[in-house]
N, C-alpha and C positions, 0 to 999 in steps of 0.2 A: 504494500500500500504506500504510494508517493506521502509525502509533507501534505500536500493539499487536500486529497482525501481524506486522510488521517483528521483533517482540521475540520473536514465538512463532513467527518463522520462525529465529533468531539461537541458538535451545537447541539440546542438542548433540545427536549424531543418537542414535535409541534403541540402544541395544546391542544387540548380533549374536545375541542371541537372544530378544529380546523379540518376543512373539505377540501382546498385548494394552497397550493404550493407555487410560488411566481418565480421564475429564476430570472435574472437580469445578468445578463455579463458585462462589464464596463469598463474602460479602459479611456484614460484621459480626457473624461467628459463632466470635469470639474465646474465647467461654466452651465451644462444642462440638465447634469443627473438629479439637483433640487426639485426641478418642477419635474420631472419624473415619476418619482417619488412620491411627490407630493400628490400627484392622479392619484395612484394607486393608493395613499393612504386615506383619501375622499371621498371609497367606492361607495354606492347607495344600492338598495334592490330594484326591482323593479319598477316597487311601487313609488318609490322617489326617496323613500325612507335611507336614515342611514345601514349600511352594512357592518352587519356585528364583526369587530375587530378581530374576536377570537375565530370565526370564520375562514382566516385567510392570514398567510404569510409571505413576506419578502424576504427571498433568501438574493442576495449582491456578491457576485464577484467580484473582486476589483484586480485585475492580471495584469502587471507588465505597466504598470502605470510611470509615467513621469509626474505628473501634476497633484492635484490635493482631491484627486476624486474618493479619496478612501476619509478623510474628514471629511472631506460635505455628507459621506452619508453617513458617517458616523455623529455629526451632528442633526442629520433628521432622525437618525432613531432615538436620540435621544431627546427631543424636543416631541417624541409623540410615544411615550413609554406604553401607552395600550394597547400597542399594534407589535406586531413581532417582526421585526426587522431584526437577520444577522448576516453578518458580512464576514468575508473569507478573503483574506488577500494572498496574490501569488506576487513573485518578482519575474520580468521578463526573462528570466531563462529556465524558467520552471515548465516542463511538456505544458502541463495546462494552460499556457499563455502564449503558446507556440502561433496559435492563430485562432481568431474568431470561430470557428468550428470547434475546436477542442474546449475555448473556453464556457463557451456556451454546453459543451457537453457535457463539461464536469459539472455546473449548477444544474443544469437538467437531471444530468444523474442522482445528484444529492435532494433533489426536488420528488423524484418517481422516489427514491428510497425511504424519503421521509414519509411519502402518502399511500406508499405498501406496508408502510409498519402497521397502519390501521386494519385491524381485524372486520372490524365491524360498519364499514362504508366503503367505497369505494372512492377515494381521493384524485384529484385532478393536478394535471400541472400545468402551468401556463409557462408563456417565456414572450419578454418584451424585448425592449431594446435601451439605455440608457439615454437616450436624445430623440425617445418617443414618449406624445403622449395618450395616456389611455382615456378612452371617455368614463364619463362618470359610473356608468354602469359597465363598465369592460369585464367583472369578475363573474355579477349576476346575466349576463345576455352568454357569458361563455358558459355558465354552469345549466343555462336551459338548453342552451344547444346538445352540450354532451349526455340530453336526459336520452336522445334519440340518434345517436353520432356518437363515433369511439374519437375524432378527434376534431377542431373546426381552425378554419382559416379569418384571421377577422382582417374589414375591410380599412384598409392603410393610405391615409391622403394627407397631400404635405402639406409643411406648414404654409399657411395663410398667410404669412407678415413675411417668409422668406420666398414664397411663391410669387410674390406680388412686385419683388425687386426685379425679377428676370426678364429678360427681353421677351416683347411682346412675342415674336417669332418665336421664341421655345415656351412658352407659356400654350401658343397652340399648339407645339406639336406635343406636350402632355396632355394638353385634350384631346387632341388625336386620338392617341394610344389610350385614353381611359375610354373612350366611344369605340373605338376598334376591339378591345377586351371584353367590352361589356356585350357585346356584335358574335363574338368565338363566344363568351358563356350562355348568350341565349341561344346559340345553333343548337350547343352542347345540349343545353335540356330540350331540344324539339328532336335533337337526330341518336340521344344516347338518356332518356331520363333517368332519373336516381331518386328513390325515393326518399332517402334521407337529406337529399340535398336539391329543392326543388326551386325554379324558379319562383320570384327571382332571388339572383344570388351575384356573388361577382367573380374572381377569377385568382385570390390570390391565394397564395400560401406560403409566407415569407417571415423572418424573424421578429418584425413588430409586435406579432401578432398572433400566437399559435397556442391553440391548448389541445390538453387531449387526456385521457382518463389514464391515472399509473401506469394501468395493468396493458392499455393498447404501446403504451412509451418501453415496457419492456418486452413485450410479443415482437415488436417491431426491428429489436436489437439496438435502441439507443439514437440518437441522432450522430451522423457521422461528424466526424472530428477532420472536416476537410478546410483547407485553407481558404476558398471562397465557395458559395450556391452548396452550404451545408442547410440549409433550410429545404431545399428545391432538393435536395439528396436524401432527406427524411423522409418527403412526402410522398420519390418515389417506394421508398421502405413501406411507408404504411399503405401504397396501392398494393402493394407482393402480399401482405398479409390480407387483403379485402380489408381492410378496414375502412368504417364508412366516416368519408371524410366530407363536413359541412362548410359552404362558403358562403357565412352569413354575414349581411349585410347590417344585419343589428348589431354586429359587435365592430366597435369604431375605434383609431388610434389616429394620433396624430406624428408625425412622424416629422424630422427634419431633412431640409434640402442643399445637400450639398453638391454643388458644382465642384468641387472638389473632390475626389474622391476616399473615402478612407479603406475600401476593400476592393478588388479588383473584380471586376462583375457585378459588383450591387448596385444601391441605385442609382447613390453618385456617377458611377463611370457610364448609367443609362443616361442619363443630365447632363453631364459633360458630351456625351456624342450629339446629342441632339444639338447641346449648341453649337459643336462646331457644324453640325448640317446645315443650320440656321445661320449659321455666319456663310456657308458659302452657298446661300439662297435655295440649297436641298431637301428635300423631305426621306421623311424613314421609309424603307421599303421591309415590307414584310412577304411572310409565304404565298403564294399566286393561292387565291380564295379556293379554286376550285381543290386543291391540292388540298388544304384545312379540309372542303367539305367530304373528302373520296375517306380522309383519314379518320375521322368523326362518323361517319357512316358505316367504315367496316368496323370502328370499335364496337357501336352500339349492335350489330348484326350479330358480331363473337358474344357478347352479353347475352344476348337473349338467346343465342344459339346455348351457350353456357346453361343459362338459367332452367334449360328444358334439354337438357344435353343425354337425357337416356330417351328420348325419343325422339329429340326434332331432326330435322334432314342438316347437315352441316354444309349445304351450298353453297348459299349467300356468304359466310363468311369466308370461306375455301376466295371464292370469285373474287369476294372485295380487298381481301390479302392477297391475292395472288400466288396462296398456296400448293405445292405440292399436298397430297393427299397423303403421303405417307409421313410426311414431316406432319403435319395437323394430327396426325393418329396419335407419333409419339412424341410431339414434343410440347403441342399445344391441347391436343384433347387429353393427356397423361397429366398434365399439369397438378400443382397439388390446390392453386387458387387461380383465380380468376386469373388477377393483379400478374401471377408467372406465365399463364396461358398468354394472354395478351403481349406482354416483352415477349414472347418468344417469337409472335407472329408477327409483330410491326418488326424484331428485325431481322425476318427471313423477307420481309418488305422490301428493307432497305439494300440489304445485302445482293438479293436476284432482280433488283430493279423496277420492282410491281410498285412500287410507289414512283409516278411518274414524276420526273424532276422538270419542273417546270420554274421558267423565269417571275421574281420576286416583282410585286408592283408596290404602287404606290399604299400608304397607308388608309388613304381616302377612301380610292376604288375601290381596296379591297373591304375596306367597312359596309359598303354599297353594296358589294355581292356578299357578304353573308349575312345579311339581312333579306334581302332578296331569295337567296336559300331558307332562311328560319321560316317565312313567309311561306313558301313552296312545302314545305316540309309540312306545316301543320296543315296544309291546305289541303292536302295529299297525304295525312297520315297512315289512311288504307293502307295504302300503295305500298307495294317492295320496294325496298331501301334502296337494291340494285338498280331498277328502274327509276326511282326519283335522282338517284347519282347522273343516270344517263342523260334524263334530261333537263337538270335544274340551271340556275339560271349560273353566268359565265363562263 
């Protein structure tokens, strides 16, 4: 056992009525982790009522720090003694602090450990970010979600007072990309529904913002300890398990915008590209729509093919993969879940070429034709999926 487990195994146990366990990892965010904090310690239920303190805990990491982020929050726990706030500090060359994936994994770890000790309820873990903030009800809109959902993505929009600085030009093309996202999640629930996760909903599933029930955080094998898109590397984890994952638009955070980037692939370095497309009068290109729609169409075909999988005919999915029939027998109909059948088949996709490569367009058109498809879809729900792919709209 490392120094820092030892230290996040040595805190004291959660109180006898804590449900939920928050892990935060932070690292030099002395000027922001206050109002962080301070959400989380504000949370209300639903009914607008305060949330009982002993209900909920904040466990902080503070890894690899230069700055006084380990006193700022050792001065909010101490100016709100009814709330359980502990903190674990690593030094930058401790594994733990190795990179945002690992640090986040060691409070997540110590988060699912402390709300598996509970015998007698089933305990949740959340995980924020230290320069986001969470809405007032961010504990109670996540604790309803996982009544019906092993884990949920909540909905992440930046900040208002740093969004408003940005050049006009990148200002739209984040509204782009939030109309273009929101364009793939409603295709998703017309060409693949979910019934734990119905529209509407929205598309993320990223560090601001994530919770999910102990026992799915340990089914799942932990969140991966990856240097960058360690969030987007869990969520494939928890599809391999079927675990039902919700993207609710009730659970809100607010988040910071940095043109600057602090992680390589997050959102910063999505902000930074956009402005330099905007500085040289470009827009983002994304997948050619019909490309989204052929992909979304043969998932939702393998699902239901799945769902009824000792009797239904395995066609449709065979055709919209472009499978070989003996590969589906044993690699995708052998599967132990869903979540493994499906990776097996989109990358016998990619691999033999049945997912056709077709040139990226603009962000615009492409919001146009998969609303044009969502449209066609519900209009045509009847209809074989094969058939609506053949002749939907772009």
């Amino acid at each position: 056992m490392t120094p820092i487990a030892k230290a996040f195994a040595a805190l004291p146990p959660p109180r006898p009525r804590c449900v939920a366990s928050i892990a935060m990892p932070a690292r030099d965010e002395a000027g922001r982790i206050a109002t962080a904090i301070a959400a989380i310690l504000g949370q209300r239920r639903l009914d607008g009522l305060t949330l009982d303190p002993d209900a909920y805990e904040l466990l902080v990491f503070v890894n690899g720090c230069s700055d006084d982020t380990a006193r700022v929050v050792e001065r909010c726990a101490a100016e709100a003694p009814q709330h359980a706030v502990h903190v674990v500090r690593a030094d930058a060359d401790a594994p733990e602090s190795r990179n945002v994936g690992a640090a986040r994994r060691a409070v997540m770890d110590c988060a699912a450990a402390r709300m598996l000790q509970r015998n007698t309820i089933e305990g949740a873990v959340l995980t924020t970010d230290a320069d986001s903030v969470v809405a007032a009800d961010w504990v109670a809109q996540n604790l309803a979600a996982l009544r019906t959902a092993d884990a949920v993505g909540g909905r992440v929009v930046p900040d208002p007072v740093e969004r408003a600085v940005l050049p006009d030009s990148v200002r739209a093309e984040l509204d782009a990309k939030t109309v273009y996202e929101f364009a793939l999640a409603c295709l998703e629930s017309a060409l693949d529904p979910l019934p734990h996760d119905p529209w509407p909903r929205h598309w993320q599933r990223c560090g601001p913002s994530l919770a999910m029930r102990a026992s799915t955080y340990a089914r799942a094998g932990g969140l991966p300890a990856l240097e960058r898109l360690e969030d987007f590397a869990f969520y494939r984890a928890l599809l391999a398990i079927d675990a039902r994952f919700r993207h609710s638009i009730r659970v809100r955070v607010t988040t910071s915008l940095r043109v600057t980037a602090c992680v390589a692939g997050g959102f910063g370095s999505e902000v930074a590209a956009m402005n330099a497309l905007a500085g040289a009068g470009l827009t983002t290109l994304v997948e050619h729509p019909r490309t989204t729609y052929e992909a979304i169409a043969a998932r939702g075909a393998l699902r239901r093919w799945w769902q009824h999988r000792g009797s239904a005919d395995p066609g449709e999915p065979i055709a919209l993969f472009g499978l070989d029939p003996k590969v589906f027998r044993e690699q995708v109909a052998a599967a132990p879940t869903f979540g493994v059948a499906l990776a097996a088949a989109q990358a016998f996709a990619v691999e033999h070429g049945s997912a056709l490569r077709r040139p990226q367009v603009a962000i615009g058109d492409a919001r146009r034709a998969l609303a044009a498809y969502s449209a066609a879809a519900r209009a045509n729900a009847s209809r074989p999926t094969l058939e609506i792919a053949r002749s939907g709209a772009g």
